[in-house]
C-alpha positions in Angstrom: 94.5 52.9 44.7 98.3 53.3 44.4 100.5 50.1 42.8 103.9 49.7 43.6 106.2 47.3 41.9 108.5 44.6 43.4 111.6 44.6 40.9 112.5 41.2 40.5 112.7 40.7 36.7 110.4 37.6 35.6 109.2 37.0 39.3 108.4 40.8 39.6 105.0 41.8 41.1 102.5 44.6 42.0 101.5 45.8 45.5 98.3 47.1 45.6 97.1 49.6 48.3 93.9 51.0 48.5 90.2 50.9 50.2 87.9 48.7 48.7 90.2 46.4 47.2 88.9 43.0 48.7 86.1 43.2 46.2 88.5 43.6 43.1 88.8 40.1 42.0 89.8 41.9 38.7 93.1 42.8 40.3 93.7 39.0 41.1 92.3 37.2 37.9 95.5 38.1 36.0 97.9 36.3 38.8 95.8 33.2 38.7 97.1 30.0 36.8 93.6 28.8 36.9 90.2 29.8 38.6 90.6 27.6 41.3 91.8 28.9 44.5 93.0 28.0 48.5 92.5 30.3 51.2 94.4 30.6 53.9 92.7 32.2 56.7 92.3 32.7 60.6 89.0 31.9 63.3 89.1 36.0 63.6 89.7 37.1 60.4 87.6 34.6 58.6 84.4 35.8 60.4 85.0 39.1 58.8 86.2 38.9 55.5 86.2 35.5 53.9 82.6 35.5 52.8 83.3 38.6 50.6 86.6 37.6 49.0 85.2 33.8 48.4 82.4 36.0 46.8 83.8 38.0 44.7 85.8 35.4 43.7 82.5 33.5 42.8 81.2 36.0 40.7 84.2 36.0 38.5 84.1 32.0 37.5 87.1 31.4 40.4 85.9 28.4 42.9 87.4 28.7 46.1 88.0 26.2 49.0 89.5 27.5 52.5 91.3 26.3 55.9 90.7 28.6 59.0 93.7 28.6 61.6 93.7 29.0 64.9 94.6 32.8 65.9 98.0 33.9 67.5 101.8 32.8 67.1 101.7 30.3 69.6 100.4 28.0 66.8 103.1 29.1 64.0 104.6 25.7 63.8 104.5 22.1 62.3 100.8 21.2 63.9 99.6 24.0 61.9 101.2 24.2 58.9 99.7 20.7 58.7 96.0 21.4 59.0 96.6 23.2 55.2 98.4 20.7 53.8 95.7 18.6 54.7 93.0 20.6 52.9 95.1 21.0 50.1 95.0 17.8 49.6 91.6 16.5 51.0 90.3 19.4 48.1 92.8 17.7 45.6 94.3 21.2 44.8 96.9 21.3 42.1 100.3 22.5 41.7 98.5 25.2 39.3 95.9 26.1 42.2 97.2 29.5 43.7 97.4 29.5 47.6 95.9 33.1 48.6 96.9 34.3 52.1 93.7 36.7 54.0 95.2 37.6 57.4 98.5 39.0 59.2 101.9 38.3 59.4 101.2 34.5 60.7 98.7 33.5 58.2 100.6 35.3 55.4 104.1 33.4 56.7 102.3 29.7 57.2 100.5 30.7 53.8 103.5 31.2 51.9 105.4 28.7 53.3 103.3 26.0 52.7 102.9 27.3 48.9 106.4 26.9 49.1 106.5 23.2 50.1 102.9 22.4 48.2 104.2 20.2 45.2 107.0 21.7 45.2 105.7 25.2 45.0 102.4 26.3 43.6 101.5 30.0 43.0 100.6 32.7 45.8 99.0 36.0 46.8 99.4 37.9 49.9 96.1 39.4 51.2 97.4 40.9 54.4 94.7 42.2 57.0 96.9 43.9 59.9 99.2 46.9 59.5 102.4 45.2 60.3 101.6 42.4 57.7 101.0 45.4 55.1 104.1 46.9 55.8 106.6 44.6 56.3 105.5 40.8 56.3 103.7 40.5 53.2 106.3 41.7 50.9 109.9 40.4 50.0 108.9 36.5 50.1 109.8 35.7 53.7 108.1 32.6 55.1 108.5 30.4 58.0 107.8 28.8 61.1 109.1 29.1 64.4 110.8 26.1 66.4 110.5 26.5 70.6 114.5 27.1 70.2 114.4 30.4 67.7 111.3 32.5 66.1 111.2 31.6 62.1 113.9 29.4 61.6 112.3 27.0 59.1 110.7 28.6 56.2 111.9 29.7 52.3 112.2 32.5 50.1 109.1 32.4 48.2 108.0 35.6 46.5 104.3 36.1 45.8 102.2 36.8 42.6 100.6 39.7 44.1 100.1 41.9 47.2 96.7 43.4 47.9 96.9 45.4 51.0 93.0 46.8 51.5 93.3 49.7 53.6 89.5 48.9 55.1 90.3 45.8 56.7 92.7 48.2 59.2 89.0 49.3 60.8 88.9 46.0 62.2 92.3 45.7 63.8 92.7 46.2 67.4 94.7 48.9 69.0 97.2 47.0 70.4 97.6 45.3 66.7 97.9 49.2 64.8 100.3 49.6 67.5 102.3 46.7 66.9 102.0 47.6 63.0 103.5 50.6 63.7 106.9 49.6 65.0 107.7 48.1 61.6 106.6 51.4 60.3 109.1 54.0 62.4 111.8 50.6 61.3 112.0 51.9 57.9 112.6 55.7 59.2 115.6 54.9 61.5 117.3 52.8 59.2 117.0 54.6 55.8 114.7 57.0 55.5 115.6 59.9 57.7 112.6 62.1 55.7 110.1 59.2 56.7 111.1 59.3 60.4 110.6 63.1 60.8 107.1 63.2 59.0 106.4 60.6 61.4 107.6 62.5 64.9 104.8 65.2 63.4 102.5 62.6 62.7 102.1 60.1 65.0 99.1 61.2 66.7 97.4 60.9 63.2 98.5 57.0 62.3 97.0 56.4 66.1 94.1 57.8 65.7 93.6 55.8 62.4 93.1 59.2 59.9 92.8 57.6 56.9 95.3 59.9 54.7 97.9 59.1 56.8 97.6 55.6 57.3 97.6 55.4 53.7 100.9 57.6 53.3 102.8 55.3 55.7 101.7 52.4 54.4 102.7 53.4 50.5 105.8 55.0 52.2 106.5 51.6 53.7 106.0 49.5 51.1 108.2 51.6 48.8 111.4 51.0 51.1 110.6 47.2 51.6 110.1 46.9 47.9 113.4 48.9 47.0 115.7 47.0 50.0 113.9 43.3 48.4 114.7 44.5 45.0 118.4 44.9 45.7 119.3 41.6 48.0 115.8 39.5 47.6 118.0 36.3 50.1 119.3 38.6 52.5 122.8 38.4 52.1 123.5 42.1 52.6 121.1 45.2 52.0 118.0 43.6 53.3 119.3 42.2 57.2 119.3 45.9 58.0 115.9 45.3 57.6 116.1 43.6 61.2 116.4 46.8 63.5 115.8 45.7 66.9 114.5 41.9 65.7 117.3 40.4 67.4 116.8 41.4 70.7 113.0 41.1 70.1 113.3 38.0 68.4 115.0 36.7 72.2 111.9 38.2 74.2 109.4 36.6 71.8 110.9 33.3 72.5 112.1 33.8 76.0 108.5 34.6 76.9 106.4 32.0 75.2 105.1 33.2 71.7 102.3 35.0 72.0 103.0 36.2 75.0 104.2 40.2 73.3 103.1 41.1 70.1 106.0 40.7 67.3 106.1 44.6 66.8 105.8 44.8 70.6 108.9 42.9 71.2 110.5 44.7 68.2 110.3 48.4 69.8 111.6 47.3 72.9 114.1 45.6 71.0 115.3 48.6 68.7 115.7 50.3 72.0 118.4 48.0 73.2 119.8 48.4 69.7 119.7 52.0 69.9 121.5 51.9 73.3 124.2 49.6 72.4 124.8 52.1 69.3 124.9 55.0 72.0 127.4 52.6 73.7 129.6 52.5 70.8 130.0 56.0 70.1 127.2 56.1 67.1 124.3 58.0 69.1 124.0 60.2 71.7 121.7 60.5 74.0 119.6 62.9 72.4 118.7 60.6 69.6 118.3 57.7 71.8 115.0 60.0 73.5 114.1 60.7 70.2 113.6 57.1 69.1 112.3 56.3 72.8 109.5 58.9 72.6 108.3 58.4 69.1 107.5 54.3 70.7 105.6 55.4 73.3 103.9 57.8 71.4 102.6 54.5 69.0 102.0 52.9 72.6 104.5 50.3 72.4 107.1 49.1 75.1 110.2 50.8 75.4 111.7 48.1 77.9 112.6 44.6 77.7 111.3 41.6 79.4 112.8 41.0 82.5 114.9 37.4 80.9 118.4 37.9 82.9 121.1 39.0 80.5 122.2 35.5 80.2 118.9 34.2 78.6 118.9 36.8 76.0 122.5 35.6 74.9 121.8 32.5 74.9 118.5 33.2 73.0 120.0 35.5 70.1 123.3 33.0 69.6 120.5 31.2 67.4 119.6 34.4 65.5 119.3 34.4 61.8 122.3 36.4 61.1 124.9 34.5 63.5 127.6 33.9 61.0 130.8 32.0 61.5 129.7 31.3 65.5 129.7 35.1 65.3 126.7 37.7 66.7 125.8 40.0 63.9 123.3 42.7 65.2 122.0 45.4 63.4 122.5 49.0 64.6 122.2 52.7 64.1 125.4 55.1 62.9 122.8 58.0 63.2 119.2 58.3 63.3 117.8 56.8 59.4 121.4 55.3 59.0 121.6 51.4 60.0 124.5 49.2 59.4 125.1 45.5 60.1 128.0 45.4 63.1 129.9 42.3 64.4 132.4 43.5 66.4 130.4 44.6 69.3 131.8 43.6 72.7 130.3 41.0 74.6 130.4 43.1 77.7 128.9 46.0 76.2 125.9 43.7 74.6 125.2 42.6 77.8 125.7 46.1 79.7 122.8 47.4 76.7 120.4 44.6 77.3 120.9 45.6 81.0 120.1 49.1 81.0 116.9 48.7 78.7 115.3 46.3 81.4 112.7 46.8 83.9 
């Protein structure tokens, strides 16, 4: 097991990674108010792993009640959210109860945001079961919902207690899934860690293939840049937006399509491509690197190309993006290959002509 640290002074908090770790309700007893618990789980995760944790849970004095969501991101919204408030209270759970999140980055978002809202806030652990949630979702305290008009704009920054990211649960995950883990992965290479991004262009093959030593590299390697860019701007008012390669674009396909429709990391890769155009647009890239970033997403079997929206849609779509400040379009883009920077001076014409050229 390796344990990071999220630096937050008094809120600070460990991320555990390892195999085995779903059974180690001794790495959870010390983030627990009381021995009463709420799980948060899904109808396909549930099936497979929330008999154990409930378990060992049991076996360590910790009584345990649970609400299983329907599957998929087409059911990240108020109808949801609802169905745990009403366990919460139905079970007569306490502000002192800790909410514990056991699934991927839409259990772990719903989980944490209705901890968030619970009486005002009641304690939480992130349990994430996919590789994108193990990389990216679980940690900094991000949670939401989305609204039919723009992916995750109602939610709060609520931080967990603890992040237990059991490497074994990864078995489970389908392809398409470790695929869509994986864009959040090469994220964290093309925006700051240039070291990251080449041991992945010689790795790939490996994290596809599921070899264990170097999932468990690039998940560590992962968390250890999330936890650093959280620890320096935990409400995203600099630092941490970078964080966002290619979600603004993907954020408009997600949406445009339906959610559900593409995978999150899915709709992220071809959206870092449009990012990585517009940056060749402006001077920043050349072509060369644009391939490079290109190759390295098919290689993880993801989508290099946009949804076919029209141009106009996906304007229309981003101009309710997060990081639209003063009426203004603030995108995140690449100065050089592991260098991002946040840009708000970027043509209209040229936005457009970028979105064009990466769609089929």
């Amino acid at each position: 097991m390796q344990t990071l640290n999220v630096a937050l002074g008094e809120r600070a908090y460990p991320i555990h990674i390892g195999r085995g770790l779903l059974d180690r309700a001794d790495l959870i007893l010390p983030h627990l108010k009381t021995k009463r618990v709420a799980i948060v789980t899904n109808e396909v995760v549930g099936p497979l792993y929330l008999a154990r944790l409930c378990h060992g849970l049991a076996q360590a004095g910790v009584r345990s009640c649970a609400v299983v969501l329907p599957d998929g991101e087409a059911h990240k919204g108020w109808s949801t959210l609802n169905l745990i408030f009403d366990t919460l209270l139905a079970e007569r759970c306490e502000r002192s109860t800790t909410l514990i999140a056991l699934g991927g980055g839409v259990v772990g978002d719903m989980g944490g945001f209705a901890a968030a809202c619970y009486q005002r806030g009641m304690p939480f652990i992130q349990i994430p079961t996919t590789l994108l949630a193990q990389v990216d979702s679980s940690v900094g305290g991000k949670t939401a919902i989305n609204h039919p008009l723009g992916k995750n704009m109602i939610g709060a920054f609520y931080q967990p207690r603890l992040v237990l990211a059991d490497l074994d649960t990864l078995d489970t995950l389908p392809d398409r899934e470790l695929s869509a883990g994986l864009a959040e992965v090469i994220k964290y290479g093309l925006i700051r860690d240039p070291e990251f991004l080449a041991w992945l262009e010689a790795n790939l093959e490996r994290l596809v293939a599921r070899d264990t030593d170097a999932l468990a590299f690039a998940v560590e390697r992962s968390c250890r840049n999330k936890a650093a860019v959280v620890a320096a701007d935990e409400t995203e008012q600099g630092e941490r937006a970078l964080l966002n390669l290619g979600h603004t674009f993907g954020h408009a396909i997600e949406t445009g399509l339906g959610y559900g429709e593409w995978l999150h990391g899915e709709a992220v890769a071809a959206g870092t491509m449009m990012a990585a155009e517009l940056s060749r647009r402006l001077g920043w890239l050349d072509a060369a690197a644009v391939a490079r970033i290109e190759v390295l997403f098919e290689r993880a079997r993801l989508p290099v190309w946009g949804a076919p929206l029209g141009v106009e849609r996906y304007v229309e779509l981003m101009a309710h993006d997060k990081k639209v400040e003063a009426g203004k379009l603030r995108l995140v883009l690449l100065r050089e290959l592991g260098r991002a920077v946040m840009h708000g001076e970027a043509p209209a014409g040229e936005i457009a002509a970028a979105i064009e050229a990466r769609c089929r």
